[in-house]
C-alpha positions as CSV (number, residue, x, y, z in Angstrom):
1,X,-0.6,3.8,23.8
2,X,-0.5,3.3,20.1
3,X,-3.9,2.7,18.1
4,X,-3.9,0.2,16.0
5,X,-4.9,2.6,13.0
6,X,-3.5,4.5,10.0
7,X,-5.1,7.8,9.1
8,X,-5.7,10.4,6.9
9,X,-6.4,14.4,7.1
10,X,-8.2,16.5,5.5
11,X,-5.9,19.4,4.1
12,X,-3.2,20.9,3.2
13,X,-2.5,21.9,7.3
14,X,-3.3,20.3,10.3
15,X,-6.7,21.5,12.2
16,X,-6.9,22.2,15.4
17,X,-9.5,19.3,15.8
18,X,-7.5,17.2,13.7
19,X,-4.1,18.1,15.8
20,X,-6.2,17.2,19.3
21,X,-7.7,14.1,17.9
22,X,-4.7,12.8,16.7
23,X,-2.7,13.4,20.3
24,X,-5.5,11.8,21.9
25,X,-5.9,8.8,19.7
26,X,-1.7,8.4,18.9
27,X,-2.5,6.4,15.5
28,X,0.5,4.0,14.1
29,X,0.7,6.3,11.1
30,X,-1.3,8.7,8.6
31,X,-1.5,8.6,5.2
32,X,-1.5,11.4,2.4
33,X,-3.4,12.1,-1.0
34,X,-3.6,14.4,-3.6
35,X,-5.7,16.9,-1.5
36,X,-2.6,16.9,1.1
37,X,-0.4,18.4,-1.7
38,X,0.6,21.8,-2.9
39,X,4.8,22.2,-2.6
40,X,7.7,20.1,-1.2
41,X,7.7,22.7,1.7
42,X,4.0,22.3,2.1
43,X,4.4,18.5,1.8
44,X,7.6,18.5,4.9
45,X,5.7,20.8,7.0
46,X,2.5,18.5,7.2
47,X,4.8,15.2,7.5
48,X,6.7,16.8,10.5
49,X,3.4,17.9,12.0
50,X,1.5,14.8,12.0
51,X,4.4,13.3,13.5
52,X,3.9,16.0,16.4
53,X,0.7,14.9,17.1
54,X,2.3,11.4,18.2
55,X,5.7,12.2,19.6
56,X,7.4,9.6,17.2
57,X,9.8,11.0,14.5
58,X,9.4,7.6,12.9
59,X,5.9,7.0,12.8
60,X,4.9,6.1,9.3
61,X,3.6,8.5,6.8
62,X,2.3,6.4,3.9
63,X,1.4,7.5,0.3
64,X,0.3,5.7,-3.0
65,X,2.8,7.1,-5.4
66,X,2.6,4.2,-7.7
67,X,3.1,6.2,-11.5
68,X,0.7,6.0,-14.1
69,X,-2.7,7.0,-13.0
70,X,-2.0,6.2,-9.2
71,X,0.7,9.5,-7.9
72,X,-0.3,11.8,-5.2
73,X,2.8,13.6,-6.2
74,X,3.0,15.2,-9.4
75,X,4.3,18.0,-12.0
76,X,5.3,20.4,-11.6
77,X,7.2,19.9,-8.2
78,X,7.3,15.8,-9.0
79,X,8.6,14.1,-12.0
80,X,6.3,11.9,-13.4
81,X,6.7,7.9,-13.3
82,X,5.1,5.2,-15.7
83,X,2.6,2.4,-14.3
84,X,3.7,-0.8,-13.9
85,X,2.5,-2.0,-17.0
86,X,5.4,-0.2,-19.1
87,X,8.1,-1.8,-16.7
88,X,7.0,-5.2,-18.0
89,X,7.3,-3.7,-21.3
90,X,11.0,-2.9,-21.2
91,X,13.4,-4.7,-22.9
92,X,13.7,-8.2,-20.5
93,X,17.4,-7.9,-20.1
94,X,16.9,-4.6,-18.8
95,X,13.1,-5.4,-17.1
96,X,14.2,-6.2,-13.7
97,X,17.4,-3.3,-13.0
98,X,14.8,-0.6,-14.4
99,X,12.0,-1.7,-13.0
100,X,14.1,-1.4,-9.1
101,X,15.3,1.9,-10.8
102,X,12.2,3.5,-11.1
103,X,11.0,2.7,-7.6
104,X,14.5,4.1,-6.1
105,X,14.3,6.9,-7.9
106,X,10.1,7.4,-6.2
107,X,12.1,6.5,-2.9
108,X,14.4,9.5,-3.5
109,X,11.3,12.1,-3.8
110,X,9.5,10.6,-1.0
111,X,12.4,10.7,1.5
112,X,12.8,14.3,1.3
113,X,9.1,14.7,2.2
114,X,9.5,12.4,5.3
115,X,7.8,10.2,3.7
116,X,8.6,6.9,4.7
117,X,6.1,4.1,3.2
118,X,4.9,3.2,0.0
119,X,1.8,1.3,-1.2
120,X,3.5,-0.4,-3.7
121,X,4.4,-2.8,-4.9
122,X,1.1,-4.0,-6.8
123,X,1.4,-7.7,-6.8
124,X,-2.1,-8.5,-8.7
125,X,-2.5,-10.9,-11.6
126,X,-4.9,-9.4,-14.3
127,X,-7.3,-11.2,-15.1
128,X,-8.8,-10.5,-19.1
129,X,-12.1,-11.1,-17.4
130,X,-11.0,-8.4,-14.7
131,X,-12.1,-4.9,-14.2
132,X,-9.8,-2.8,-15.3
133,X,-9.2,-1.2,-11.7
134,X,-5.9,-3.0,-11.8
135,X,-5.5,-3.0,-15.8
136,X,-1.7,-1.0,-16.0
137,X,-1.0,-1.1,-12.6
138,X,0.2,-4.7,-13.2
139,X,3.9,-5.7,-13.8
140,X,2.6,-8.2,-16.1
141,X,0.0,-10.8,-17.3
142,X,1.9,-14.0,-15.3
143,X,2.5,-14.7,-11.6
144,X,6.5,-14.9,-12.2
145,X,6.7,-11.5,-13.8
146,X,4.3,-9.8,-11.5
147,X,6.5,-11.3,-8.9
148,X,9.9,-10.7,-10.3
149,X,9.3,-7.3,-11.0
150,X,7.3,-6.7,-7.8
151,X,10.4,-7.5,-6.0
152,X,12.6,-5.4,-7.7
153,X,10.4,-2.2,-6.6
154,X,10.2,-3.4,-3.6
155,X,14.0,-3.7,-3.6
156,X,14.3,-0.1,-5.2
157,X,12.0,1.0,-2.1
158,X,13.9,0.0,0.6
159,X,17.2,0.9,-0.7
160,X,15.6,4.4,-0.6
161,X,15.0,4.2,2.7
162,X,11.1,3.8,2.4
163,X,9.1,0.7,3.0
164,X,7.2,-0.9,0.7
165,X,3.3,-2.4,1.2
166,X,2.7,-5.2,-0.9
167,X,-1.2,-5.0,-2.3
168,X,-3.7,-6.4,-2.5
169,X,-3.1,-9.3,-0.4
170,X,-4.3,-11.8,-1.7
171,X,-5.1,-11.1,-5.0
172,X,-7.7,-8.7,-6.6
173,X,-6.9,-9.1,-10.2
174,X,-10.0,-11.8,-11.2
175,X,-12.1,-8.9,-9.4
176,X,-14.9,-8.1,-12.2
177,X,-15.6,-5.0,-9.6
178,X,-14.0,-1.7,-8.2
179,X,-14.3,-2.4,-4.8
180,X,-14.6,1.4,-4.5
181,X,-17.3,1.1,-5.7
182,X,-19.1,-2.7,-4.5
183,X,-17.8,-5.8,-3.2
184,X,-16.5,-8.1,-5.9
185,X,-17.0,-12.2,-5.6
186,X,-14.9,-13.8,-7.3
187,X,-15.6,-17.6,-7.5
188,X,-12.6,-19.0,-9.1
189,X,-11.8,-22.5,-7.7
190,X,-9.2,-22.5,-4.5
191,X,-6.2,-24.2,-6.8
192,X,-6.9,-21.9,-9.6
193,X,-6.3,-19.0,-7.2
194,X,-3.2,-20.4,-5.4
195,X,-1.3,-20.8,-8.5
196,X,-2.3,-17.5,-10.0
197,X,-3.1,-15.4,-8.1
198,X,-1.8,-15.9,-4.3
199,X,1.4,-16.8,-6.2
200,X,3.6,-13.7,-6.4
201,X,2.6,-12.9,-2.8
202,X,3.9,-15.9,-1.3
203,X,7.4,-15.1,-3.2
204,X,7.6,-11.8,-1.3
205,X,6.2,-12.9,2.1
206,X,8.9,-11.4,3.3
207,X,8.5,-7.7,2.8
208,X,7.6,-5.9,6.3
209,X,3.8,-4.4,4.9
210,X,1.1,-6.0,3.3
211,X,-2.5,-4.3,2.5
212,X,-5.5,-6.7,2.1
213,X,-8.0,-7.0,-0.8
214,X,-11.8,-6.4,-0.7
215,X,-12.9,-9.7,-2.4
216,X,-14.4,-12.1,-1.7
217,X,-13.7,-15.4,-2.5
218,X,-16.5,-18.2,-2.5
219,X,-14.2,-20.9,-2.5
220,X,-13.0,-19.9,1.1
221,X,-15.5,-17.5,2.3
222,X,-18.4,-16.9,0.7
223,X,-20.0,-14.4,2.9
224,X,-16.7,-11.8,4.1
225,X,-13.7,-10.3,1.7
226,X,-10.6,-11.0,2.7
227,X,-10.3,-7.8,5.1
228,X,-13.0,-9.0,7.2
229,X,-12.5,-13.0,7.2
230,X,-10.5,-15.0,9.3
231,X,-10.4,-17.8,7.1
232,X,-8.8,-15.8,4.1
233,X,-6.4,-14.4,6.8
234,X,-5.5,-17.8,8.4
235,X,-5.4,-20.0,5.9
236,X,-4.2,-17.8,3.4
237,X,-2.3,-14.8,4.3
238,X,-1.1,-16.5,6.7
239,X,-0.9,-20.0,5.7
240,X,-0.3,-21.0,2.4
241,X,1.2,-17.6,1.4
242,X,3.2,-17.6,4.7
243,X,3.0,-13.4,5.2
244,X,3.8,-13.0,8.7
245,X,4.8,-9.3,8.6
246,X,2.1,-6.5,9.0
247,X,-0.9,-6.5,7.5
248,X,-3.4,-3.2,7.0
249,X,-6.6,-3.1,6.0
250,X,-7.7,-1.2,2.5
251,X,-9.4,1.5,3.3
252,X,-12.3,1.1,5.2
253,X,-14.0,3.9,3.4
254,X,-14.4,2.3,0.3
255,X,-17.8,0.6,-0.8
256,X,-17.0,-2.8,-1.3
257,X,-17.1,-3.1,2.6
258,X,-20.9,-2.4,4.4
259,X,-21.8,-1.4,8.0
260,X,-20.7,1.6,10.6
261,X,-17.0,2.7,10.5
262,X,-16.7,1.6,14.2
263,X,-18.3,-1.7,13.0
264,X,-16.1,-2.0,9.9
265,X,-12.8,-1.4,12.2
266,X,-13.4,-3.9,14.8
267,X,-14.5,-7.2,11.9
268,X,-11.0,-6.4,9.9
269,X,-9.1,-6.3,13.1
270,X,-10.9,-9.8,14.9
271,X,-10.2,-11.2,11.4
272,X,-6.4,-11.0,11.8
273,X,-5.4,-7.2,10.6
274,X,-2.7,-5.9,12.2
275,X,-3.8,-2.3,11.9
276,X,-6.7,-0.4,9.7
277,X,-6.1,2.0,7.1
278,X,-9.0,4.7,6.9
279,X,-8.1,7.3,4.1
280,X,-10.3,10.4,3.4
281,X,-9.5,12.8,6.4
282,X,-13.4,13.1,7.1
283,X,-13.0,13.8,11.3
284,X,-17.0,12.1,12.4
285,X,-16.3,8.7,10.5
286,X,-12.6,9.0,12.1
287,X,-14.2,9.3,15.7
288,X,-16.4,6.2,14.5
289,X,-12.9,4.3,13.1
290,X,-11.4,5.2,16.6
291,X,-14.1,3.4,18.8
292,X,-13.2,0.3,17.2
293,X,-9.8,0.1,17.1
294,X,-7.6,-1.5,19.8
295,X,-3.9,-0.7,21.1
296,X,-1.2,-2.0,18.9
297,X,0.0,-5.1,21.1
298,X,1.0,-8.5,21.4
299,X,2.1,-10.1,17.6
300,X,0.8,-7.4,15.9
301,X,3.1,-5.1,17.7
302,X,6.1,-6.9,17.1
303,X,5.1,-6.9,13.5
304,X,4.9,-2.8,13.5
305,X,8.4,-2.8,15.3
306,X,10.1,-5.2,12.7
307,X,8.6,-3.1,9.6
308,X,9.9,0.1,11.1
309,X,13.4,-1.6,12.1
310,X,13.8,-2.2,8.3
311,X,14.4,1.6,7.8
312,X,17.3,1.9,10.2
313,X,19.6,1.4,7.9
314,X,21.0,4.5,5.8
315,X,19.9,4.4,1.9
316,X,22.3,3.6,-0.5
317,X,24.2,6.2,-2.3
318,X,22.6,7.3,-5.0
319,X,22.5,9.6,-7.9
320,X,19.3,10.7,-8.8
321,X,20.3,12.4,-12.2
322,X,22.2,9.7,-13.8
323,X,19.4,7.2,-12.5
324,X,16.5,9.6,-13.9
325,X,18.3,9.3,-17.3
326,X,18.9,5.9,-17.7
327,X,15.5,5.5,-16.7
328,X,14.3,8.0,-19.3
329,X,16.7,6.0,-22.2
330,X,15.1,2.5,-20.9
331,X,11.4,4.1,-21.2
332,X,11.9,5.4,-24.8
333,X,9.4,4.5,-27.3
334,X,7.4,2.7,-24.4
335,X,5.9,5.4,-21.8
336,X,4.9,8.1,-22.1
337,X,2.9,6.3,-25.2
């Protein structure tokens, strides 16, 4: 049966331990980083691979190719892309078609790797008092831009033929912390953070993925981030935002979140997390992510099966040069800077 867990590996190949462990476990899906990277051969062969391990040609393969600072794909094999930020910069006639451009054209490069999911798009609201973890990776300084141009990646995604992962659900731009690093409070009052920032998640509660923030907030939880509290997941994901596809945890790897692997996996799934997301390919804290994860039933299931039906559908025709030129003439004089 399917785990309710999304993993990472450690190389450029599959291991022999790593090929065992994942036909034993059978994770949802795996996720790839810079350190899984070396040529679009290299990239295909490990995508088909992992998807070996499970027996599903469709499990998902996940990757945070971003632009800007955040691309696990890169020159020379990768065109480059621009962070969010210079999106918002684009003239605003233009903003939105560009924006859904540049996220087509990421679709188009993952696709041929067999990639099939994206950790985009980033739907935090900076915060000038905010660590600059998010900084360019924003669409824009307001709720309505982040969520206008958020959708239009998202859009750009899918048309690909790649689902997108709305992050970081819900909301890490007030964060004053990497959560990394430690576990950022932020103690902004509950209607200041509905209008702001849980704002241009509830316009796109209806994309198929959603990945969680490691923050707390006071004003609903003051001793759990939102990965690990029922409240934020119930009343807010869940409520007031209205998400009701699939949501992952961040990775459980980071800092911001304290305890055993095994201990970390089993709080974020009671809170309400469809699936965890543990990243850095390191096998013993795998083992430990894998005693506490449970089979993938029940709602969140049928939440897995409804994000994967999304990619049934053919992508749209599409030509990549044309598109990577009129991107190029939209970006001129804004990115590169």
């Amino acid at each position: 049966m399917t785990a309710a867990a999304i993993l990472g590996c450690a190389g450029l190949v599959l291991t022999r331990e790593e090929t065992a462990f994942f036909r034993d476990l059978q994770p949802w899906g795996f996720i790839l980083f810079a350190r899984n990277i070396d040529t679009p051969d290299q990239v295909r062969a490990l995508t088909a691979a992992l998807r070996a391990t499970v027996g599903r040609p469709d499990a998902p393969i996940l990757i945070d190719q971003e632009g800007g600072r955040v691309a696990r794909l890169r020159p020379p094999h990768w065109p480059a892309y621009p962070p969010g930020k210079a999106y918002g910069e684009v003239a605003e006639a233009q903003r939105r078609e560009i924006t859904r451009l540049g996220a087509r054209l990421i679709a188009h490069d993952l696709a041929a790797l067999g990639i099939n999911v994206d950790c985009v798009p980033v739907l935090d609201v900076p915060d000038p008092q905010g660590h600059e973890i998010i900084g360019d990776r924003a669409y824009g300084q307001t709720p309505e831009q982040v969520a206008l141009l958020g959708r239009a990646a998202a859009e750009g995604l899918i048309a690909g033929g790649v689902l997108p992962v709305i992050k970081h659900i819900p909301g890490h731009g007030r964060a004053q912390a990497d959560s990394h690093l430690e576990l950022p409070v932020v103690d902004a009052p509950l209607k200041d953070l509905d209008a702001r920032d849980f704002a241009p998640f509830r316009v796109l509660s209806d994309m198929p993925m959603a990945m969680t923030a490691h923050v707390i907030y006071s004003a609903l939880d003051a001793k759990r981030p939102a990965t690990t509290s029922k409240t934020v997941m119930r009343q807010v994901i869940r409520g007031s935002i209205g998400f009701d596809g699939l949501v992952m945890s961040d990775d459980l790897s980071m800092k911001a979140l304290s305890g055993g692997f095994t201990a970390r996996a089993k709080a974020s799934l009671a809170a309400g997390c469809d699936v965890v997301l543990h990243c850095n390919g390191d096998m013993a804290e795998m083992k430990a992510v894998a005693k506490g994860v449970k089979p993938l039933k029940g709602k969140a299931a049928r939440r897995a099966d409804a994000a994967l039906a999304r990619l049934a559908r053919a992508p749209e025709p599409f030509d990549a040069a044309a598109g990577r030129t009129r991107l190029e003439g939209a970006l001129a004089g804004i990115w590169p800077a």
